[in-house]
C-alpha positions in Angstrom: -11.1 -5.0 18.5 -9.3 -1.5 19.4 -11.9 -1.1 22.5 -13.5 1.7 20.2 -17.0 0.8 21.1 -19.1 4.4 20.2 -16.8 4.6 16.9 -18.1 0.8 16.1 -21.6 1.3 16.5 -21.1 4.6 14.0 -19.8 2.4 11.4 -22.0 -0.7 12.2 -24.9 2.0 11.4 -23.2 2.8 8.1 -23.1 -0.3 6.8 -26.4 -1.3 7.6 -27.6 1.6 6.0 -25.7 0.9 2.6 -27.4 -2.7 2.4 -30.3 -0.9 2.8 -29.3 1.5 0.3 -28.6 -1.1 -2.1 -31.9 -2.6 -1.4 -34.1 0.3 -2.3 -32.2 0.9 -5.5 -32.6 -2.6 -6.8 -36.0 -2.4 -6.2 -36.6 1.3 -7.4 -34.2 1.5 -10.4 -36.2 4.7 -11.0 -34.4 6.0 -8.4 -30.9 5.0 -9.6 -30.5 8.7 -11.7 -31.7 10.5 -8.4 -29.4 9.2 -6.4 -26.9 9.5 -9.5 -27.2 13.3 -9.9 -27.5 14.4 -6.3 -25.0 16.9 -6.7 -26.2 18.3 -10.2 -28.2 21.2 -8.2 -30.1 22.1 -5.2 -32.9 20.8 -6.6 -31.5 17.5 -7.3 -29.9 17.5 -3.6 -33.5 17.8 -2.3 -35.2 15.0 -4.2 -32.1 12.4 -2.5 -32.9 14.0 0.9 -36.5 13.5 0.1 -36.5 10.0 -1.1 -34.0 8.4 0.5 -35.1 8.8 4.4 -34.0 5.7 6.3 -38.5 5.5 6.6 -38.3 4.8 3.2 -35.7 2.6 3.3 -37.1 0.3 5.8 -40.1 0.4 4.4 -38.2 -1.0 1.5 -37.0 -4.0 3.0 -40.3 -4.6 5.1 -42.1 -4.7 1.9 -40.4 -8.0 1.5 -39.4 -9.5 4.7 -40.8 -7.7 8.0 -38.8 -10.7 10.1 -35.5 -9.1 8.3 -36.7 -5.6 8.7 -37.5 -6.1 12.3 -34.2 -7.4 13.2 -32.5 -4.7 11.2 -34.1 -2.1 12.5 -34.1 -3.2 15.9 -29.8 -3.3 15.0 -30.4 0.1 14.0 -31.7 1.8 17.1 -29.2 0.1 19.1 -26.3 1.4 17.1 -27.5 5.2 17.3 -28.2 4.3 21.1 -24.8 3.5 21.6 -22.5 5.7 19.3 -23.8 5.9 15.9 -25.2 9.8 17.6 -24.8 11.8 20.3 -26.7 10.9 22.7 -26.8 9.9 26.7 -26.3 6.5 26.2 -23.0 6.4 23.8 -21.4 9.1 26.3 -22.6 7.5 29.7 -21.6 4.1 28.7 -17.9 5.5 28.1 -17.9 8.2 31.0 -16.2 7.5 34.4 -17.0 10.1 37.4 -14.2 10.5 39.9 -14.8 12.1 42.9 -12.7 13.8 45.4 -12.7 15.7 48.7 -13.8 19.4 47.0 -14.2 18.3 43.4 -15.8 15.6 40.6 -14.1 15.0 37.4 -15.7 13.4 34.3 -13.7 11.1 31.8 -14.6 10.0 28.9 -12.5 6.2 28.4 -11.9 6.3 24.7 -10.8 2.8 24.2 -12.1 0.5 27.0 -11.2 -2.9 28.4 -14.3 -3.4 29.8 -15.7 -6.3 29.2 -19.3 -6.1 29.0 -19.5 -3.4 26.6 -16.5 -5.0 24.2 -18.3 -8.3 24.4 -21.6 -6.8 23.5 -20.0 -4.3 20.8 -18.8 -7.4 19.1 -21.7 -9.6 19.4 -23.9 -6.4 17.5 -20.9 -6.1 15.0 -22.0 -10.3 13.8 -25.6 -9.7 14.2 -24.9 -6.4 11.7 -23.3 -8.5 9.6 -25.5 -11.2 9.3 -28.7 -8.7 9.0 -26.5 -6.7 5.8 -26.5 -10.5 4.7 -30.1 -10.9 5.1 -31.0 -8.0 2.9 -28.6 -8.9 0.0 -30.1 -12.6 0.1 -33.3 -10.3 -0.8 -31.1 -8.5 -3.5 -29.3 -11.8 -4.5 -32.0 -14.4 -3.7 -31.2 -17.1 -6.7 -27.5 -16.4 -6.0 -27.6 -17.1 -2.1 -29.8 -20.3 -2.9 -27.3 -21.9 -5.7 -24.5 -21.2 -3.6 -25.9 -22.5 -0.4 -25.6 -18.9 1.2 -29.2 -18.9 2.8 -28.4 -22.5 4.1 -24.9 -20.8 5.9 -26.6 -17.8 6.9 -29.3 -19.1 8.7 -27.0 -21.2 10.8 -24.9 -18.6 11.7 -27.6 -16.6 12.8 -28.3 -19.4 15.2 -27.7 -18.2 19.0 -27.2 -14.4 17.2 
């Protein structure tokens, strides 16, 4: 809501990556003293870095839904596209050229009123939300059914 648009998709990125964190280790509780001891030695550092590739997460989650997986990993692009990394688009959408008689200036607009990219930033922020949703009805499939959850989930994802 601050007009921080490349700082949103950074952290929209994050938290689709912990839901799909929390996916692969409920479905690899192998992996749980991996992940665990990451920082008992180099060794151990190397085995997280190995395993735990955003690849293998989504292949993860598209070994049980490829409609979710799609959708999240589609979310996923579009958030390192437009700040989750350094890259043309998050600066371009943000940078403003002035130019003058003898000179042009570049300025980056650090929180911006337009309009476009706010209304767009938001409307990825509640399609983030509902796909981090998604995965932990995967996770929490009996609980999302008894509580209605998949019902409410599904029609908030309508027109997403």
């Amino acid at each position: 809501m601050s007009g921080q648009a490349a700082e949103t998709y950074a952290s929209l990125r994050l938290c689709l990556e912990n839901g799909l964190y929390g996916l692969y280790l409920s479905q690899h509780p192998g992996s749980r003293e991996t992940w665990l001891r990451r920082h008992d030695s180099d060794q151990a550092k190397q085995r997280v870095r190995s395993e735990f590739t955003i690849r293998n997460l989504f292949d993860s989650l598209r070994g049980l839904d490829t409609k979710e997986a799609a959708v999240a990993e589609q979310l996923y692009e579009r958030c390192i596209d437009y700040g989750a990394h350094p890259n043309e688009r998050a600066l371009t959408v943000s940078l403003k050229q002035e130019t003058g008689q003898d000179t042009v200036e570049f300025r980056v607009v650090y929180l911006t009123d337009d309009s476009v990219i706010f209304r767009a930033c938001l409307k990825t922020a509640a399609q983030v939300g509902a796909s981090v949703l998604g995965i932990f009805r995967l996770v929490f499939k009996e609980r999302f059914e008894l509580t209605g959850l998949t019902n409410e989930l599904n029609r908030a994802r309508q027109g997403l």
